[in-house]
C-alpha positions as CSV (number, residue, x, y, z in Angstrom):
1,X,22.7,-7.7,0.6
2,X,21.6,-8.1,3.8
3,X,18.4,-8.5,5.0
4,X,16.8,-6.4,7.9
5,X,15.9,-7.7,10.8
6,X,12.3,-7.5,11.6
7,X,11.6,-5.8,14.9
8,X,7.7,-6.3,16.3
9,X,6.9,-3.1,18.1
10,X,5.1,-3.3,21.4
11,X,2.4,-0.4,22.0
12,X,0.6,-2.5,24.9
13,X,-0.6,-1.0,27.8
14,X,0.5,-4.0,30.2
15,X,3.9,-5.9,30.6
16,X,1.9,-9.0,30.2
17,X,-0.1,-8.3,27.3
18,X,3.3,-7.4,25.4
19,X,4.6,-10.8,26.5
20,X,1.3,-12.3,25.0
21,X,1.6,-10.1,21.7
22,X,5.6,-11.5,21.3
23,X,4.7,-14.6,21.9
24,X,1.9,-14.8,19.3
25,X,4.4,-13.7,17.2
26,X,7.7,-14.7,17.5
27,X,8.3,-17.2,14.7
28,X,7.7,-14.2,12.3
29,X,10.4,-11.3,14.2
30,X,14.0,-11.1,14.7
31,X,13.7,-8.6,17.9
32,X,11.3,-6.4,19.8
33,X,11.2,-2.6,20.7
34,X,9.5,-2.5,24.0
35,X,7.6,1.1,23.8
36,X,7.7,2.1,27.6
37,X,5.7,5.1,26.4
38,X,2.3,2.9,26.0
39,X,2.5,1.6,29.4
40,X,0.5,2.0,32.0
41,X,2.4,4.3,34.8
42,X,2.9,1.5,37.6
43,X,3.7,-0.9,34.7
44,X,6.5,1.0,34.4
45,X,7.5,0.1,37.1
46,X,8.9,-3.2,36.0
47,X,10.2,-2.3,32.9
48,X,14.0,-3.4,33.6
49,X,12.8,-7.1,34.1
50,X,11.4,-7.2,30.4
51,X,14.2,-8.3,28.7
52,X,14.8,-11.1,30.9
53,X,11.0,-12.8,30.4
54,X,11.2,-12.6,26.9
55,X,14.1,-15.0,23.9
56,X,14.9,-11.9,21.7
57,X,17.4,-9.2,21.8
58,X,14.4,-5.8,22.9
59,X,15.1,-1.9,22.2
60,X,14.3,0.1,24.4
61,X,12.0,2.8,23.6
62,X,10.3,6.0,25.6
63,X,8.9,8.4,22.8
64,X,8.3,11.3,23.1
65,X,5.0,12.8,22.0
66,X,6.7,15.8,19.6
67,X,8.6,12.5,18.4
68,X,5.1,10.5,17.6
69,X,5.0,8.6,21.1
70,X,2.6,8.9,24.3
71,X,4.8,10.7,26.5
72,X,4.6,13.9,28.1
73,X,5.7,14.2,31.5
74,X,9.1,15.8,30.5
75,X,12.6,15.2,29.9
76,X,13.3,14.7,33.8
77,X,10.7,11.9,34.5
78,X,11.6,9.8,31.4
79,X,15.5,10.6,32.0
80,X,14.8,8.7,35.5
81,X,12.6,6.0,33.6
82,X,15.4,5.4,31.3
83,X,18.0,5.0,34.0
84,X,16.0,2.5,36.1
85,X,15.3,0.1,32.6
86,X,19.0,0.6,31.8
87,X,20.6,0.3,35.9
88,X,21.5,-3.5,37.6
89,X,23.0,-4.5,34.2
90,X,23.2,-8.4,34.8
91,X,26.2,-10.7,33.5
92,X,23.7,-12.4,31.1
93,X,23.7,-9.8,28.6
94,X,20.5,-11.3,27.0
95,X,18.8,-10.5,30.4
96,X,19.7,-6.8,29.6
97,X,18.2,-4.2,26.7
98,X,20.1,-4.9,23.5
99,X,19.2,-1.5,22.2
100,X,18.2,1.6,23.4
101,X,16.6,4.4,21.3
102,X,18.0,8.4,22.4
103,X,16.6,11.1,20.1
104,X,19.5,13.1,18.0
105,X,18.9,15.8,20.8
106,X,18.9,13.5,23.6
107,X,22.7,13.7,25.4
108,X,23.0,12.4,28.6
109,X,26.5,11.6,30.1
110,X,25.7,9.5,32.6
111,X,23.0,7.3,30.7
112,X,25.7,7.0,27.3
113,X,28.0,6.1,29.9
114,X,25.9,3.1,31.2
115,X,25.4,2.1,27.8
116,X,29.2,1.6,27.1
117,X,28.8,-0.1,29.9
118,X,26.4,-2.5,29.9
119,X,26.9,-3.3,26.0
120,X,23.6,-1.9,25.4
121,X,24.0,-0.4,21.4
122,X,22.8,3.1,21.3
123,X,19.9,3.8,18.0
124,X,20.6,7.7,17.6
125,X,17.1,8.8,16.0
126,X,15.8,11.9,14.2
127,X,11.8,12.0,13.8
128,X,10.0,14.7,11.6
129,X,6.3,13.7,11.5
130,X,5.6,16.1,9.5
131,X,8.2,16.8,6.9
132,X,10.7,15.1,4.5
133,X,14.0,14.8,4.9
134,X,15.9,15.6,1.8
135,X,19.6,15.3,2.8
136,X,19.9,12.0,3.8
137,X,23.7,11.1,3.6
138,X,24.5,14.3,5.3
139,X,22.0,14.3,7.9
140,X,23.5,10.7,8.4
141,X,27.1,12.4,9.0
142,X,26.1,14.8,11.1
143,X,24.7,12.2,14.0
144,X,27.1,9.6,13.3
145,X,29.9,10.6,16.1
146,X,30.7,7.2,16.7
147,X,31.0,3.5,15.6
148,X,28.5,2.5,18.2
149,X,25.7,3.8,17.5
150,X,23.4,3.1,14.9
151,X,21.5,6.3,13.3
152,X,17.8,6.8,12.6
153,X,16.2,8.7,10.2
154,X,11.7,8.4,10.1
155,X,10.4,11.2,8.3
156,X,6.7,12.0,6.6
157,X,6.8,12.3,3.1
158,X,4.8,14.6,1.3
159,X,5.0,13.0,-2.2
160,X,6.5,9.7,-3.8
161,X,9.5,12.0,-4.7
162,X,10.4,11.9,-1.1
163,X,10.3,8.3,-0.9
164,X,12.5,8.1,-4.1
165,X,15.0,10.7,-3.2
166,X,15.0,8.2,0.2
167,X,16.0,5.3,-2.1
168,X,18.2,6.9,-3.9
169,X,20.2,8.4,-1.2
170,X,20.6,5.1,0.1
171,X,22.2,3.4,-3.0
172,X,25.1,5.4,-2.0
173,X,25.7,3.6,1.3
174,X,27.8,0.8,1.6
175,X,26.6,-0.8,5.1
176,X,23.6,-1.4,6.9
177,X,24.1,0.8,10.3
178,X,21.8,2.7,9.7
179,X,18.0,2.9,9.9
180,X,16.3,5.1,7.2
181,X,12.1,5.1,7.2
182,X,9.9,7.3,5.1
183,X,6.5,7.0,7.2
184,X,2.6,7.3,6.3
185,X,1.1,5.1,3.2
186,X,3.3,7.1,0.9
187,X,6.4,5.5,2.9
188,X,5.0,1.8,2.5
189,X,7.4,0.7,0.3
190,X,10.6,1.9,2.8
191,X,9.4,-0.8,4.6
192,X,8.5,-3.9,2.7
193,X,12.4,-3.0,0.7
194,X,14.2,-2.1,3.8
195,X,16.9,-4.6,2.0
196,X,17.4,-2.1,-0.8
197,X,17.7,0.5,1.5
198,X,20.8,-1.1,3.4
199,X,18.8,-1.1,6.6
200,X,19.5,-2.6,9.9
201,X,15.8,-3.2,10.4
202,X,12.7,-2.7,10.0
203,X,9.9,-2.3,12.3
204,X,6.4,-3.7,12.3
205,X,3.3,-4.2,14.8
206,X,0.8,-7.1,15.4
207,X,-2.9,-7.0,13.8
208,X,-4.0,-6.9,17.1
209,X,-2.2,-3.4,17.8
210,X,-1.7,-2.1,14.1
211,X,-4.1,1.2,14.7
212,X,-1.5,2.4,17.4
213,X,0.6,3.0,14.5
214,X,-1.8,3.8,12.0
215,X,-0.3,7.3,11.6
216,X,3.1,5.7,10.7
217,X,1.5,3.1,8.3
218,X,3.5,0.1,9.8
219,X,2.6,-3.1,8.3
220,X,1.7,-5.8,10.3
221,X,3.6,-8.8,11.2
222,X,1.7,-11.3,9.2
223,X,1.3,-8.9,6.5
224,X,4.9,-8.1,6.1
225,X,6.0,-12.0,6.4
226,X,3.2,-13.9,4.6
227,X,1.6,-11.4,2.1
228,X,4.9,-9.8,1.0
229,X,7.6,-12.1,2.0
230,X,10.5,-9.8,3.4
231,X,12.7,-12.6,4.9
232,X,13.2,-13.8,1.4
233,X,14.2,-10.2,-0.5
234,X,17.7,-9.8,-1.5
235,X,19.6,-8.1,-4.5
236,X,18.2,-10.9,-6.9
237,X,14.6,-10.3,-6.0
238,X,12.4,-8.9,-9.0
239,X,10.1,-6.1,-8.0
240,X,6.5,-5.6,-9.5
241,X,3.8,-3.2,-8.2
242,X,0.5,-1.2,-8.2
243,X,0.5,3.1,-8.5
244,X,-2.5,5.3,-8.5
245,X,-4.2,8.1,-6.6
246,X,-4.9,7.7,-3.3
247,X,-4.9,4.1,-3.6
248,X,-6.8,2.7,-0.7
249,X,-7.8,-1.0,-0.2
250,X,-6.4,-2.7,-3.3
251,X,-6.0,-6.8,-3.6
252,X,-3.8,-6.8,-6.5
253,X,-0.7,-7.3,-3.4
254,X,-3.0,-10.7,-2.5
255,X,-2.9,-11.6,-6.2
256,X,0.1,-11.0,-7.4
257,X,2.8,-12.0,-4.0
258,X,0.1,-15.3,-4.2
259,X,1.0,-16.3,-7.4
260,X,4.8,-15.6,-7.0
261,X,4.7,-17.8,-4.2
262,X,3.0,-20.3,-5.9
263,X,5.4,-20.6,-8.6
264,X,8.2,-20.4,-6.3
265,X,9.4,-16.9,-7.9
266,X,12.0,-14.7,-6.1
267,X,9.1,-11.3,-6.4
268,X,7.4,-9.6,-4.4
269,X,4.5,-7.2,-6.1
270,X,4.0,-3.9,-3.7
271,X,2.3,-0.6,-3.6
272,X,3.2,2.7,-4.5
273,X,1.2,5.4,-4.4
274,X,1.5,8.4,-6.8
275,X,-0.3,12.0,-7.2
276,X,1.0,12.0,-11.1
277,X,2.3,9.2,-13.1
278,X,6.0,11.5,-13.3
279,X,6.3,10.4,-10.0
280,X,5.7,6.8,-10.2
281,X,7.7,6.5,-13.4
282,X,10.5,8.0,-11.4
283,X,10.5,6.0,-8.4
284,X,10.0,2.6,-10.8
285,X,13.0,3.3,-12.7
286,X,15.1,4.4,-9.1
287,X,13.5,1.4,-7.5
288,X,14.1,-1.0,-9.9
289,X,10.6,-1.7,-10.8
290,X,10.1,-4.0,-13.5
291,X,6.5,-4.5,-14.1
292,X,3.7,-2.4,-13.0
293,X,-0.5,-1.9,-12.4
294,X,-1.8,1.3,-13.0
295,X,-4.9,2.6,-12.0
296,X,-6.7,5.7,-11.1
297,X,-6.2,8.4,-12.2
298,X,-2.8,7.3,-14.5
299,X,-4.4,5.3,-17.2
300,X,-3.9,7.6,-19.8
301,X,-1.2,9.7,-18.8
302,X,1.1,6.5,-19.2
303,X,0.5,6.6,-22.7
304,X,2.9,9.4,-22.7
305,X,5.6,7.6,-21.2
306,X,5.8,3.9,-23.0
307,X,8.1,3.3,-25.9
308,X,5.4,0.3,-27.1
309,X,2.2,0.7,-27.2
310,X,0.1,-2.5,-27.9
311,X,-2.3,-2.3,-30.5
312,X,-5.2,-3.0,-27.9
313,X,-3.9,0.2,-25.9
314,X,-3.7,2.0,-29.2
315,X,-7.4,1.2,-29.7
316,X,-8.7,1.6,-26.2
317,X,-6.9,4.9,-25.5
318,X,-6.2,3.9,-21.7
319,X,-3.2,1.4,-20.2
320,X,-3.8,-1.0,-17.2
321,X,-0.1,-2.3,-17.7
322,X,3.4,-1.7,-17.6
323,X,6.6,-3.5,-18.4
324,X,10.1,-2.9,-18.6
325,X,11.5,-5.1,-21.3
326,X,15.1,-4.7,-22.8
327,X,15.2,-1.0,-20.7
328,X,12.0,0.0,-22.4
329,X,8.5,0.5,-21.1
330,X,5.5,-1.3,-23.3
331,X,2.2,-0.4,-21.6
332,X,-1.1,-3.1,-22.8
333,X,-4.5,-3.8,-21.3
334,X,-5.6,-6.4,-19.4
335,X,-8.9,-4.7,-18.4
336,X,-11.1,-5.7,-21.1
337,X,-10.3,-8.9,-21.3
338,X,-10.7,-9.4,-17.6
339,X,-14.2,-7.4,-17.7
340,X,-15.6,-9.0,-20.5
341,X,-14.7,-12.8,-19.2
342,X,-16.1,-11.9,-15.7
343,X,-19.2,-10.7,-17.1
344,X,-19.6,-13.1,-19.8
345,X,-19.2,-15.8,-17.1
346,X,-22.1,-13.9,-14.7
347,X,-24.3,-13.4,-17.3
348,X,-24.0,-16.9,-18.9
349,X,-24.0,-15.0,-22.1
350,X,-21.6,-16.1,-25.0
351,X,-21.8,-12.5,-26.5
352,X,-22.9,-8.9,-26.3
353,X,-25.7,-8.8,-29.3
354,X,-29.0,-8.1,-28.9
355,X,-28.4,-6.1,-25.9
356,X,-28.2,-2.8,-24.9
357,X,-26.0,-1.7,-22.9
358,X,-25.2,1.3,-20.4
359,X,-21.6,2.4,-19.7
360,X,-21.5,5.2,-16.7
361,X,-18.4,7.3,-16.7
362,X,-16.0,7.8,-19.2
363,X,-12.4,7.5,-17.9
364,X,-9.4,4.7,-18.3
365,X,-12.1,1.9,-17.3
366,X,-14.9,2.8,-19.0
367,X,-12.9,3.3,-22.1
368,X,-11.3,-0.4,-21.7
369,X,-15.3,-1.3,-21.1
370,X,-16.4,0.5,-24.1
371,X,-14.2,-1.0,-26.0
372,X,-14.8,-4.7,-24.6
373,X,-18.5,-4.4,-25.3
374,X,-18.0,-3.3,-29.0
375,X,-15.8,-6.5,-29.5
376,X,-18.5,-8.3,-27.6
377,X,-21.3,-7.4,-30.4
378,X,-23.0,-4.5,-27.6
379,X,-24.9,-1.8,-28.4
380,X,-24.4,0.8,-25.7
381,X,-24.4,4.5,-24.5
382,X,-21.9,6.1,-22.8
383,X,-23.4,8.3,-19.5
384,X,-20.9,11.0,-18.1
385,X,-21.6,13.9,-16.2
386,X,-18.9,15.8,-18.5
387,X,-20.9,15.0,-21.3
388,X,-17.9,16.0,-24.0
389,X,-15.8,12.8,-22.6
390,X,-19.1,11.1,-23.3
391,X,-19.3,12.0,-26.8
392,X,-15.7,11.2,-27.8
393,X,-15.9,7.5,-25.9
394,X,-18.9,6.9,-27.7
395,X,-18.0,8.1,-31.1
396,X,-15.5,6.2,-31.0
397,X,-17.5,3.0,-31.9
398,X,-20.7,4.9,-32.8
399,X,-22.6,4.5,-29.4
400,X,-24.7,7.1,-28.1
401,X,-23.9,9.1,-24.9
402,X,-26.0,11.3,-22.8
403,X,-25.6,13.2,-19.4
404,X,-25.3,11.0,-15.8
405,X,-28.5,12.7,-14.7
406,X,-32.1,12.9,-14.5
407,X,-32.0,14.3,-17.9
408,X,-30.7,11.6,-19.3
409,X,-33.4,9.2,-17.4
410,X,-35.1,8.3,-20.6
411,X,-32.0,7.2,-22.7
412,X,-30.8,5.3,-19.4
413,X,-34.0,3.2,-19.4
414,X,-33.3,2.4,-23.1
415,X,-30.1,1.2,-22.6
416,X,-31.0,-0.6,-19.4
417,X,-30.4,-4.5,-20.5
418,X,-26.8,-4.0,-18.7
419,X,-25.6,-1.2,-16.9
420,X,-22.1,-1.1,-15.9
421,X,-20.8,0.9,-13.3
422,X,-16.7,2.3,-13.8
423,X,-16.7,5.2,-11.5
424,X,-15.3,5.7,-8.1
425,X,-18.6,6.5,-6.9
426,X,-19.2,4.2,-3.4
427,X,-15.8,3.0,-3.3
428,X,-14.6,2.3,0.8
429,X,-18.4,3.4,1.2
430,X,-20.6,2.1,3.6
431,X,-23.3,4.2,3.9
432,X,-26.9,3.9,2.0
433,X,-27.4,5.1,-1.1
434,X,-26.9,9.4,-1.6
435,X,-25.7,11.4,-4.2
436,X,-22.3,11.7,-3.4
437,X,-21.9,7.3,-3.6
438,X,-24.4,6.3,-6.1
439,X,-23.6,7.6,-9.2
440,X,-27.4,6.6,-10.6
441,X,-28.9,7.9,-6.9
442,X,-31.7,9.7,-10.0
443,X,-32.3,6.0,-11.4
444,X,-35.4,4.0,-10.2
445,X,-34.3,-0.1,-10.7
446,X,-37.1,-1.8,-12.5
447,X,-35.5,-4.8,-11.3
448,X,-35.0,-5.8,-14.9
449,X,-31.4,-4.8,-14.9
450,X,-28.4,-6.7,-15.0
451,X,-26.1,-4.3,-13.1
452,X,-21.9,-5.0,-13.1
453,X,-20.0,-2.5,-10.8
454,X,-16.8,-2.7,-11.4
455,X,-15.8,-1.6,-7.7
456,X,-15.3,-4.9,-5.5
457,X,-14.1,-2.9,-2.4
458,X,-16.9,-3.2,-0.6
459,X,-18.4,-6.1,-2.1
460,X,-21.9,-4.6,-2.2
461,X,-21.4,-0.7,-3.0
462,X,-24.4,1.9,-2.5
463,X,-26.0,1.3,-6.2
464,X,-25.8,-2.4,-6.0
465,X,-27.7,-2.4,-2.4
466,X,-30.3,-0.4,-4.0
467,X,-30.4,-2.7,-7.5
468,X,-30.4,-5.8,-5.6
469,X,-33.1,-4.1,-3.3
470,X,-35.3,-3.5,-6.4
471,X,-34.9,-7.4,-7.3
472,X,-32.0,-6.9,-10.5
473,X,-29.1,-9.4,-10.7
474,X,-25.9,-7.3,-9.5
475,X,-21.7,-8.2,-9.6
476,X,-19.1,-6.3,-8.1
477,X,-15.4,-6.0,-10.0
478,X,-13.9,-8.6,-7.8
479,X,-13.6,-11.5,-10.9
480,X,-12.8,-8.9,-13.4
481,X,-9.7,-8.0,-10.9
482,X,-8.5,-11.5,-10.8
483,X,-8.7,-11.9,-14.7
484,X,-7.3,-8.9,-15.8
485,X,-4.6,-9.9,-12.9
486,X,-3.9,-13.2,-14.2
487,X,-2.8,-11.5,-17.4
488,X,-1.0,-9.2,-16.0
489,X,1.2,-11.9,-14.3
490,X,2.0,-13.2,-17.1
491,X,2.9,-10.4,-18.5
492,X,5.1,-9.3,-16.1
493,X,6.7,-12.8,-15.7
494,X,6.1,-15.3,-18.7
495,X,4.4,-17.7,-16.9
496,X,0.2,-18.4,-16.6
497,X,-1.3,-17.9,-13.4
C-alpha cells in the first residue's frame, strides 16, 4: 500500500505569504497546490514564476466558485490565466507546474496540448459540493480517457453511508491514480485513510489558513502529521475511533493517537461521525475498525448490536465501548470507573456514603453515573425533564427522581451535597448562563455544593460559571475523559496506558 502524498494547499492572498506558509511547513508535505484563485489580481500576475521559488513539485489550481473556489470572472479570463502559468515551459522541469488541476468539463486543446508538452500531469476533477457521489468506479471510467491524467472525485456527503460506500468502492481499485475525497466533517476520515482509499494524495492546509477551507473540513498540516500520524499508515496499521451525533470538539483523538505513539504502536484512533449507530457499525466493519468510543446519542443503541455484553454493561444499561475480538463485537464501560476515580480524586473522598447526591439527566452517562454512585455507597435522585426516564434510572437502585425544574427545587436542595451534571446542556457554549445552556438556570447555588459537570469542552460551562460565582467547588469531565480513556486503551490494545 502506498501512502499518499501529502499536498499543503495555499489559499494566500500574496505570492510571498504562500512562500512563507510552505516554508513553515515543508518538513511535514510532499507537494503544494498553489490556489491562483485566492490571489490578489496583480499577484496573478506572477504566478508562472511560483514553481521556480519554491523545492516541491506545485499543482496548479484556479477554482472556480460553482467548484468551491474564489473565482468568478469567467471561463475566458481564467483560460488566459492558466495559459500564462502554464506558457515559457523552462528545461528544468522542477522550475515548471508538476500538476495542473482542469475540471471534468474543462477541455481546452490548446492548454492539454501544452501540457503534453511541457510534462505538466493533468488532475481531471469532478466537484459536487453539495451532493454524494454514489458511483464511484464508473464515474472513475467515464473521465479516465487517458493514462495521463489522474482523476478527481470531492464530493459532500450527506451521511456516513456516503463515506462508506466511498471506501468501499475503492477496495475495488488496484492503483493509486486516482484521487477520491468525501468532504465536510462527515468526510474526515477520507482523509486521515487516504492509504486505504488507494489515493495519490491527500490535501491539507496550514493552522494559519485552515478557515479558508472550513467548508471542506481539511485538516491541518500539524494535525494530520503529528496528531494522527498519516506518513506512517499502511495495510498493517490497526484502526480505532470515536462515533456519535454531531460530534464536535472531542479529545479522545489527543488521547488515544498520544498513547499509540507512546507505545510505539502501528494505530491511529480517528473520528467518525454517525446520525444512527447502523451507520457507524457499517462503516467500522467496511473500514476495518477494530475498536471503538461511543458517545452521544449511541450508548444504548449498541447494546443491540454486540455479541458480549459485559456484566457492567448488563448492569448499567448503556456502552461507552466497542471491540472487535475473534470477528465479534463485545461492548463494556469505562465511564463509571473513569467518573467515579475523577471525582473521588476531586473530592478527596474515599466513598459515596453519607452523601446525597443529585444526578441531572438520565441518558447513557447518567445511567453509567447512577450506577457508579450506587457502587460508591451514594444516596441520590435522579432529575430529568422526561421524568419517566427518571423514574426507571432511579428505580433501578431505589433512588428518588423528580422533574429538572422549578418544581423539583425542593428535592434538588435535598440532594444538593453533590450535583452532577451529564447533559449536553452548555457544551461548545460560551455565553452566560440562560435556559437553553444551564440545565439548573431555576437553581440558586448556596455555595455549599460540590458541582461535577461532566462536559470539559469548554472547561468552565454556563452552570459551573454560575456555581463557582456563588462560591461552590466545581469540575468539568476533563479527568473523567482521560480515565475512562485509559481503559479504553487497554481495552482496545492489551496494554496500560
Amino acid at each position: 500500500m502506498e501512502r499518499p502524498k501529502i499536498c499543503l494547499t495555499l489559499t494566500g492572498t500574496t505570492i510571498r505569504e504562500n512562500l512563507e506558509t510552505l516554508d513553515k511547513y515543508r518538513d511535514k508535505i510532499d507537494m503544494a497546490e498553489l490556489r491562483v484563485d485566492y490571489l490578489n489580481t496583480d499577484e496573478r500576475l506572477y504566478v508562472r514564476r511560483f514553481p521556480s521559488l519554491i523545492d516541491v513539485p506545485c499543482i496548479l489550481t484556479i477554482r472556480r466558485q460553482i467548484d468551491g473556489g474564489k473565482f468568478v470572472e469567467g471561463e475566458a479570463a481564467r483560460t488566459v490565466l492558466f495559459a500564462r502559468a502554464l506558457s515559457f515551459a523552462d528545461e528544468d522541469k522542477t522550475r515548471n507546474f508538476a500538476y495542473v488541476d482542469f475540471e471534468e468539463d474543462f477541455h481546452i486543446p490548446s492548454l492539454e496540448d501544452a501540457t503534453l508538452a511541457f510534462d505538466t500531469k493533468v488532475i481531471r476533477s469532478f466537484h459536487d459540493m453539495h451532493n454524494p457521489v454514489s458511483d464511484i468506479i464508473g464515474r472513475l471510467k467515464k473521465m479516465t480517457t487517458s493514462g495521463f491524467e489522474i482523476p478527481k472525485i470531492a464530493f459532500m456527503p450527506h451521511s456516513l453511508d456516503d463515506v462508506t460506500n466511498l471506501f468501499r468502492e475503492a477496495s475495488k481499485l488496484r492503483d493509486n491514480n486516482h484521487i477520491l475525497l468525501a468532504m465536510g466533517p462527515m468526510g474526515i476520515p477520507s482523509r486521515i485513510l487516504g492509504a486505504k482509499l488507494k489515493n495519490f494524495l491527500t490535501y491539507t492546509s496550514s493552522p494559519e489558513s485552515i478557515g479558508n477551507t472550513a467548508n471542506i473540513a481539511h485538516l491541518d498540516a500539524v494535525k494530520l502529521n503529528e496528531l494522527y500520524r498519516m506518513k506512517t499508515i499502511n495495510e498493517n496499521t490497526k484502526i480505532f475511533g470515536i462515533t456519535g451525533w454531531p460530534l464536535t470538539g472531542t479529545s479522545s483523538p489527543e488521547l488515544h493517537n498520544a498513547g499509540y505513539t507512546r507505545h510505539n504502536m502501528n494505530s491511529v484512533y480517528i473520528p467518525f461521525p454517525a446520525e444512527n449507530f447502523d451507520q457507524a457499525m457499517s462503516f467500522a466493519e467496511t473500514v476495518g475498525v477494530q475498536g471503538f468510543s461511543i458517545t452521544v446519542p449511541h450508548k444504548e443503541a449498541v447494546l443491540e448490536k454486540a455479541n458480549f455484553i459485559s456484566p457492567e454493561v448488563l448492569d448499567i444499561g448503556a456502552s461507552n465501548t466497542m471491540v472487535l475480538k475473534d470477528d465479534k463485537w463485545s461492548c463494556y464501560n469505562t465511564d463509571a470507573d473513569g467518573f467515579a476515580r475523577s471525582l473521588l480524586e476531586f473530592t478527596e473522598l474515599k466513598n459515596l456514603k453519607h452523601k446525597k447526591v443529585a444526578i441531572i439527566g438520565a441518558g447513557g452517562a447518567a445511567k453509567a453515573i447512577a450506577y457508579a454512585v450506587y457502587k460508591a455507597g451514594g444516596k441520590a435522585c435522579v432529575f430529568n425533564r422526561t421524568l419517566g426516564k427518571a423514574k426507571a434510572l432511579a428505580e433501578k437502585y431505589d433512588f428518588e427522581y423528580g422533574p429538572l425544574s422549578a418544581e423539583g427545587g425542593k428535592l434538588l436542595r435535598k440532594y444538593s451535597d453533590i450535583i452532577i451534571q451529564t447533559t449536553s446542556k452548555g457544551m461548545h457554549c460560551k455565553e452566560s448562563s440562560n435556559a437553553e445552556n444551564d440545565p439548573l438556570f431555576f437553581y440558586e447555588f448556596s455555595g455549599k455544593e460540590i458541582l461535577f459537570d461532566i462536559i470539559y469542552m469548554p472547561e468552565v460551562t454556563p452552570v459551573m460559571a454560575r456555581a463557582k460565582a456563588a462560591g461552590c467547588h466545581v469540575c468539568n469531565g476533563y479527568y473523567m475523559l482521560r480515565y475512562q480513556g485509559y481503559k479504553q486503551f487497554e481495552l482496545f490494545t492489551g496494554d496500560e496506558y
